[in-house]
C-alpha positions as CSV (number, residue, x, y, z in Angstrom):
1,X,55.8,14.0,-48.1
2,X,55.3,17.4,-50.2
3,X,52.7,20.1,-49.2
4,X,49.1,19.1,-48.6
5,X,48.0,22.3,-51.5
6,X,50.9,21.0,-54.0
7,X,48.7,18.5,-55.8
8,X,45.5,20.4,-55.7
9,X,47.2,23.6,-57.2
10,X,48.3,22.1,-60.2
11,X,45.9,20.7,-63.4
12,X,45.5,17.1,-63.7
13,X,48.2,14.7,-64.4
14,X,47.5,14.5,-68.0
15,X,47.6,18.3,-68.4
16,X,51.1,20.0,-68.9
17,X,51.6,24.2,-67.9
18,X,52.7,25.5,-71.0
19,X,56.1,26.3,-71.9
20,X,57.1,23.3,-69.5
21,X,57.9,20.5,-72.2
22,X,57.6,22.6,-75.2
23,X,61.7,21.6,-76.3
24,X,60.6,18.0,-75.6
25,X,60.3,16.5,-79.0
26,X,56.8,14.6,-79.4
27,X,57.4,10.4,-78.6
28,X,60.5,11.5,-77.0
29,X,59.7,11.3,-73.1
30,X,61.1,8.7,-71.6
31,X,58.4,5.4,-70.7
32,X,60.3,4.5,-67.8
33,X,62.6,7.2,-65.4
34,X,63.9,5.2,-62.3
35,X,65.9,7.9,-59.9
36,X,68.2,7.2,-57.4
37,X,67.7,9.7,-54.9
38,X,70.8,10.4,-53.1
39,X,71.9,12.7,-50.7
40,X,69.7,13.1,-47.8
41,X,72.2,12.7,-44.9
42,X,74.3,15.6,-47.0
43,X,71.6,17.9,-47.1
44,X,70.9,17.8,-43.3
45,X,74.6,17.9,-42.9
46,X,74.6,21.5,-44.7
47,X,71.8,22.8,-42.8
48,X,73.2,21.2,-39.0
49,X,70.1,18.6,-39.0
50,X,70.6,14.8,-37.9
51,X,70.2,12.5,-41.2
52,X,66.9,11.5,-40.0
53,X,65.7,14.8,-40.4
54,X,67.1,14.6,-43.8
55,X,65.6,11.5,-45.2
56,X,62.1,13.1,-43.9
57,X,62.2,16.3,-46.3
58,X,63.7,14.0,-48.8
59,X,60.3,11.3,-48.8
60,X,58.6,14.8,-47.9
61,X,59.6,15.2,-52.5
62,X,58.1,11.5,-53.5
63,X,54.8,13.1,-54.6
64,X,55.7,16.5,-55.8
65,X,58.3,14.3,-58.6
66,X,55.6,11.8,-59.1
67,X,53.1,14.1,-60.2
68,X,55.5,16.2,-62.1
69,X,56.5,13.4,-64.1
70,X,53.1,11.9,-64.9
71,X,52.4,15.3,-66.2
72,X,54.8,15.5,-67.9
73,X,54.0,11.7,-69.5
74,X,56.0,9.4,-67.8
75,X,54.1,6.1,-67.5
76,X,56.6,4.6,-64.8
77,X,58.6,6.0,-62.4
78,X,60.8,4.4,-59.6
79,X,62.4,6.0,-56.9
80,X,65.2,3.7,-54.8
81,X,64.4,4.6,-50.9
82,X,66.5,1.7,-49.0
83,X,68.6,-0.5,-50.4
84,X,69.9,-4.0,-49.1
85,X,73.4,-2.5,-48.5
86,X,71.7,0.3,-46.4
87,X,71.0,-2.1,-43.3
88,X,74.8,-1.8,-42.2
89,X,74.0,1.8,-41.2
90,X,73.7,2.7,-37.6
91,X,70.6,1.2,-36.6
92,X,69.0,5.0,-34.9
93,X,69.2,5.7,-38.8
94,X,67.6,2.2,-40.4
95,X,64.7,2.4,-38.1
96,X,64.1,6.2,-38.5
97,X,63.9,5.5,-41.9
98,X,61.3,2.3,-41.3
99,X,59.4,4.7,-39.2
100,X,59.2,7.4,-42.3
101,X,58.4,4.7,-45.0
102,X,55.3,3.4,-42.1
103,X,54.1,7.1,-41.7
104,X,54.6,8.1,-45.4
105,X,52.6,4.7,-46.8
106,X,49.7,5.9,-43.6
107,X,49.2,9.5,-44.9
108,X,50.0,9.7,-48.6
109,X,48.3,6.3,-50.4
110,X,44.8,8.3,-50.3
111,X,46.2,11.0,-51.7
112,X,48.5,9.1,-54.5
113,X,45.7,6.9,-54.9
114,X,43.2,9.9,-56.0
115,X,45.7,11.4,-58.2
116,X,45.9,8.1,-60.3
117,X,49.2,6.7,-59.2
118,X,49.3,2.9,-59.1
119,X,51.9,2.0,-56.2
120,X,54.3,-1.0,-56.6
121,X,57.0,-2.2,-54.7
122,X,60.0,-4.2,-55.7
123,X,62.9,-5.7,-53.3
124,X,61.9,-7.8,-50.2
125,X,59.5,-7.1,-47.8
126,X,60.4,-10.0,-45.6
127,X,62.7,-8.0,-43.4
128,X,59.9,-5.6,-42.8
129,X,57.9,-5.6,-39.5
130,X,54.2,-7.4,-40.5
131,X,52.3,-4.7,-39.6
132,X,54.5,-2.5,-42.1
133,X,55.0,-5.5,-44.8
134,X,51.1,-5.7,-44.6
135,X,50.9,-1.7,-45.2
136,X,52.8,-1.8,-48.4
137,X,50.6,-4.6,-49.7
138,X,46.9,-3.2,-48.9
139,X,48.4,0.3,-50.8
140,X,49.4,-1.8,-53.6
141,X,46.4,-3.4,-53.4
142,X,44.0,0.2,-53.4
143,X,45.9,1.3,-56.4
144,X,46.3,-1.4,-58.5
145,X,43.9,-0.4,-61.0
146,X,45.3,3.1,-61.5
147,X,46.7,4.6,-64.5
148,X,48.2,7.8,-64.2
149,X,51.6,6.3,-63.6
150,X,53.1,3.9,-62.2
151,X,54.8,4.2,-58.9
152,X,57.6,1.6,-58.0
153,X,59.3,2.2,-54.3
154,X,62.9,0.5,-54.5
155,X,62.8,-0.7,-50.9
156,X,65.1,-3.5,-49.7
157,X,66.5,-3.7,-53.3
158,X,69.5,-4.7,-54.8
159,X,70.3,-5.2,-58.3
160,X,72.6,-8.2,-57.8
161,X,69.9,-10.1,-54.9
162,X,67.3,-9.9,-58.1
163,X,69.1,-11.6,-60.5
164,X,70.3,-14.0,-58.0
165,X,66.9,-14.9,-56.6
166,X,65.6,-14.6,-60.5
167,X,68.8,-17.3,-61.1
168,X,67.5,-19.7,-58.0
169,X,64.1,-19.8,-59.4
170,X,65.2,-21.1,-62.5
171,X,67.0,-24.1,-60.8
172,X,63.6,-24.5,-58.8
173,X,61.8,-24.6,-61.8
174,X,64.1,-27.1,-63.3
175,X,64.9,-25.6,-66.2
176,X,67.6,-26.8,-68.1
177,X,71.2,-24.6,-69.3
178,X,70.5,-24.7,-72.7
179,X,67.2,-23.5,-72.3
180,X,67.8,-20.9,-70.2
181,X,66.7,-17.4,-72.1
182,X,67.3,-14.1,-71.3
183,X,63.0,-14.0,-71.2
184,X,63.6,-17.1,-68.7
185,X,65.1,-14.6,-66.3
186,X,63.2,-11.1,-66.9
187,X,60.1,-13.7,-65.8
188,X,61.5,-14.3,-62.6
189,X,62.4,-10.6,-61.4
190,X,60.5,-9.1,-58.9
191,X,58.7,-7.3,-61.1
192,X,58.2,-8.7,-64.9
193,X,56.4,-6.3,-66.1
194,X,58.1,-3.3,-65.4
195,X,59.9,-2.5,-68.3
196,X,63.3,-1.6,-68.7
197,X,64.7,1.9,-67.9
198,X,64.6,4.5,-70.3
199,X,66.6,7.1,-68.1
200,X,68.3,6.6,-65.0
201,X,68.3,9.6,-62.9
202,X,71.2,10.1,-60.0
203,X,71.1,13.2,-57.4
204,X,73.5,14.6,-55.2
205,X,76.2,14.8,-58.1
206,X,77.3,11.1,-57.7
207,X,78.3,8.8,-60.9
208,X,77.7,5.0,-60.7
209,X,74.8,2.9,-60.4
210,X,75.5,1.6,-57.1
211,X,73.8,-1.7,-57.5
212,X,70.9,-0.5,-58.9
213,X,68.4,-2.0,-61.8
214,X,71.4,-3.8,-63.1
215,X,69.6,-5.8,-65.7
216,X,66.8,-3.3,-66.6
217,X,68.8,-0.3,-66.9
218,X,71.7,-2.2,-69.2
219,X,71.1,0.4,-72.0
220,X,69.3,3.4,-70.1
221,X,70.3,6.7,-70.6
222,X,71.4,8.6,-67.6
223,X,71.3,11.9,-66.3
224,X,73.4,13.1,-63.1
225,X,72.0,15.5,-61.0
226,X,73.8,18.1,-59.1
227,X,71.1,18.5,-56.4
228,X,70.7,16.8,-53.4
229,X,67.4,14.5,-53.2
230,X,65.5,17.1,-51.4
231,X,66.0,20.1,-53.7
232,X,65.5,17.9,-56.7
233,X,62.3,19.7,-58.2
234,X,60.3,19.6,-61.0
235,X,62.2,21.9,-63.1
236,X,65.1,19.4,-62.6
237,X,63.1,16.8,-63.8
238,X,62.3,18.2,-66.6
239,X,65.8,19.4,-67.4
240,X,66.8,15.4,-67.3
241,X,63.9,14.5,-69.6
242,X,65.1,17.5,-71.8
243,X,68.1,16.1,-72.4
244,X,66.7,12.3,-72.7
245,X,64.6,13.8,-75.4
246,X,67.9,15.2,-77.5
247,X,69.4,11.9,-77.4
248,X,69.9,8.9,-80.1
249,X,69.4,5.6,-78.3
250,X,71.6,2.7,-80.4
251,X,71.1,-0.3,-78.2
252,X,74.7,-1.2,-79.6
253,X,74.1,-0.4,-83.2
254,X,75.6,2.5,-85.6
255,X,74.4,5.9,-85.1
256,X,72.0,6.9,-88.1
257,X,73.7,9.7,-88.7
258,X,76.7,10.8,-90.5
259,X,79.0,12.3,-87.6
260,X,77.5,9.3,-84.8
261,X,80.5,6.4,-84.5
């Protein structure tokens, strides 16, 4: 993850630099940014390093990005590291990654954990080794009263697998066709109480969603990045929030002004 002095250098989560979000309209930062942070194996590729090396300086930006954005007000904030597609890989690559998510959880919690983040995880941890399932869920479990922001890890997620599972709960639970709700499925996602995504944030100059938060981010706004995961900073964050903040959400209805169709 980022430099050990990056957090310490900075003023405290709640506190903004000035200048940074001064075009940010008040009660226009997003509640909820969920990224997609793409392009690892591209960056390394440009600079003649393995993948492995890439996906390192690219976990090496999880803290930096989370503290920016609970500066700058977000209250959650998920990043998608692995998702259930990414098992096909070659396997030197899936368990380089495993060993990066084992040594990240081991030397940042403390440090996320006295910043304020609250750590969460949605996907499933089944296909995790015990000793790194068990990890995930004593950090978790040491944040879990924290307030700062919300932290969600993506890991072992795919948009689709949640709503199916959410789907084979409900014929578990007996529930009948006609009383099936859309609240009867938000109940059985992984995680009910995150709430949907405000803005959907996609690096390395890719546009789709790629299975991703399929039925939280139906009416997110989205903002396509340019950048490769690892030289996705601060500043870029901001510029995405920026342009949230400039936006008219209509959840399907008509524009309220004049020129909006």
């Amino acid at each position: 993850m980022p430099d050990r002095d990056y957090v310490g250098a900075t003023p405290s989560p709640a506190t903004v630099p000035p200048g940074e979000r001064e075009s940010i309209e008040p009660g226009h930062i997003p509640r909820h940014v969920a990224i997609i942070m793409d392009g690892n194996g591209r960056w390394a590729a440009q600079r003649g390093l393995d993948r492995i090396q890439g996906h390192e300086h690219g976990t090496d930006n999880i803290r930096r990005i989370t503290y920016a954005a609970a500066r700058l007000g977000v209250q959650y904030l998920t990043l998608w590291a692995f998702s259930t597609e990414n098992w096909s890989r070659p396997e030197e690559e899936v368990q380089g990654i495993l060993r990066i998510l084992a040594h990240a959880i081991d030397s940042e919690t403390e440090e996320l954990h006295r910043q304020g983040a609250r750590l969460r995880h949605i996907g499933e941890l089944d296909a995790l080794e015990p000793s790194l399932r068990q990890a995930v869920r004593d950090a978790i479990e040491l944040t879990k009263d924290n307030s700062a922001i919300t932290l969600t890890l993506a890991f072992n997620y795919g948009g689709r697998r949640e709503i199916l599972h959410a789907v084979q709960a409900i014929v578990r639970d007996g529930i009948q066709p006609n009383d099936i709700t859309e609240e009867s499925i938000r109940d059985r996602l992984y995680s009910p109480d995150l709430p949907d995504a405000d803005l959907i944030v996609r690096t390395s100059g890719e546009y789709r969603m790629s299975n991703f938060l399929l039925w939280q981010g139906a009416y997110s706004e989205f903002f396509f990045s340019p950048k490769f995961w690892p030289d996705f900073d601060a500043n870029d964050l901001v510029e995405a929030v920026e342009d949230y903040s400039r936006r008219e959400r209509r959840f399907g209805a008509i524009a309220s002004t004049a020129s909006g169709r």
